[in-house]
C-alpha positions as CSV (number, residue, x, y, z in Angstrom):
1,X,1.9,10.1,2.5
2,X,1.9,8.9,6.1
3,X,0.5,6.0,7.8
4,X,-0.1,5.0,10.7
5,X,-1.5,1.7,11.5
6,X,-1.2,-1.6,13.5
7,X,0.9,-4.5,12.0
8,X,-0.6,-7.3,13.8
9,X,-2.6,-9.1,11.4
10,X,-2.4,-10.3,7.9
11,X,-5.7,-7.3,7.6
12,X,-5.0,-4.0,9.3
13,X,-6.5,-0.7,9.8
14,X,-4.9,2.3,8.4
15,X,-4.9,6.1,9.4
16,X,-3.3,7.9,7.0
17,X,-2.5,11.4,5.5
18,X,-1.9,12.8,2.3
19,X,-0.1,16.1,1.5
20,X,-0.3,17.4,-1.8
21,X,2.9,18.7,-2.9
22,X,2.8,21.8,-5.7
23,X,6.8,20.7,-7.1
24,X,7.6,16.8,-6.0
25,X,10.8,17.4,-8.2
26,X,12.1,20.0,-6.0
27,X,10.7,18.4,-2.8
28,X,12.2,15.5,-3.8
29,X,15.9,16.8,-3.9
30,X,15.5,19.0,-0.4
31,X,14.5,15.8,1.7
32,X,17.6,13.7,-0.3
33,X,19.9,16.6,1.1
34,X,18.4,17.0,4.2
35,X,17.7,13.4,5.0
36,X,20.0,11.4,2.5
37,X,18.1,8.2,0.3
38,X,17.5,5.3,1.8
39,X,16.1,3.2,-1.0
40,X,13.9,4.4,-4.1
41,X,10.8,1.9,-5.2
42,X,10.3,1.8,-8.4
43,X,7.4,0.1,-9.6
44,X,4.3,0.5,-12.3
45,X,0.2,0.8,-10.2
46,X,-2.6,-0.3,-12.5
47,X,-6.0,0.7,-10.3
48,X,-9.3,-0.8,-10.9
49,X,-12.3,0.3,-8.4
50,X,-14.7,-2.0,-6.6
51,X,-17.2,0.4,-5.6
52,X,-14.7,2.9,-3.3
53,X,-12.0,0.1,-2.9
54,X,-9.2,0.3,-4.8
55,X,-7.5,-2.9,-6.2
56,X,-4.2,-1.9,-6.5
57,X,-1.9,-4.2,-9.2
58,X,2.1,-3.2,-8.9
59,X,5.0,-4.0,-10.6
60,X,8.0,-3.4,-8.3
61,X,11.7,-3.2,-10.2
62,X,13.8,-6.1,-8.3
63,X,10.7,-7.5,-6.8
64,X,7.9,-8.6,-9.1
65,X,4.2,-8.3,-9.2
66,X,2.0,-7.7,-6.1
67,X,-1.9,-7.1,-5.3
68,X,-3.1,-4.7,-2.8
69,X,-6.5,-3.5,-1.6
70,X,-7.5,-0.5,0.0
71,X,-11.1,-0.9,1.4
72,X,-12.3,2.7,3.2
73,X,-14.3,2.3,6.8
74,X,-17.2,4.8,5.4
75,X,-20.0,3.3,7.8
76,X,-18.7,0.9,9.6
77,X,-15.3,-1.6,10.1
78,X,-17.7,-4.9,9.9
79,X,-19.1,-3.6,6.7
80,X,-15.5,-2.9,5.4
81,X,-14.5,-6.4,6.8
82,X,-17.5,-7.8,4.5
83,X,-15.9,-6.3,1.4
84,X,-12.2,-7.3,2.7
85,X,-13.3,-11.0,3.0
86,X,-15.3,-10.9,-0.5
87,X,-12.3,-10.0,-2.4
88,X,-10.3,-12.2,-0.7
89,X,-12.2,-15.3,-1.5
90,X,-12.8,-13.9,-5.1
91,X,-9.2,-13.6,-5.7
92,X,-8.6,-17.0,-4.0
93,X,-6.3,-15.1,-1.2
94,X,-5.0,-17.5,1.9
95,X,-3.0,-16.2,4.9
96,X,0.2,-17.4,3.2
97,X,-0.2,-14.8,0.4
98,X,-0.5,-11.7,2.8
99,X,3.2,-9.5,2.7
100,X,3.6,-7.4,5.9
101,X,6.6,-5.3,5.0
102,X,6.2,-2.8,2.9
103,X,8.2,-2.8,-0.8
104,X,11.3,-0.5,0.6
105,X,11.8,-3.1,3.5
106,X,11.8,-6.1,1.6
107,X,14.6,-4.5,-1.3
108,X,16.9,-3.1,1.5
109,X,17.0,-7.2,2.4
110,X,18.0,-8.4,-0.8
């Protein structure tokens, strides 16, 4: 998976694509040969869905328990705002909650 997006903001926009891969075992051990391992995340996703948002509930080894949601832009980004901000108030988010690194970043600094 690859994203692209801007990291101003505790809310960003994401582009992203997915490749499905047919033997992740084998891909696995050509791009640590290749490339070498930087860090490996191990954590545990529980998914719910809030209509097409997914409410993403991880367990990260080293790191603990985080909450992530993934709100699509199907008609329009005020519309996806409207559902961003609804879970956020639901879930009693404020701005000091919001992590900007992603989980790889944040073990490579412990």
């Amino acid at each position: 998976m690859y994203y692209s997006r801007n990291e101003a903001g505790n809310q960003r926009l994401s582009d992203f694509i997915i490749y499905p891969v047919q033997n992740p075992v084998e891909l696995k051990n050509v791009l640590t040969l290749s490339l070498g391992l930087k860090i490996q995340v191990v954590k545990r996703r529980i998914l719910y869905m809030y209509k097409t948002t997914r409410i993403h509930i991880d367990d990260v080894k080293e790191l603990g328990a985080f909450l992530e949601f993934e709100v699509p832009v199907e008609n329009s980004e005020q519309e996806a705002q409207g559902i961003m901000d609804l879970l956020i108030s639901e879930f009693a988010i404020t701005g000091e909650d919001f992590i900007k690194e992603s989980y790889s970043d944040m073990l490579l600094k412990r």
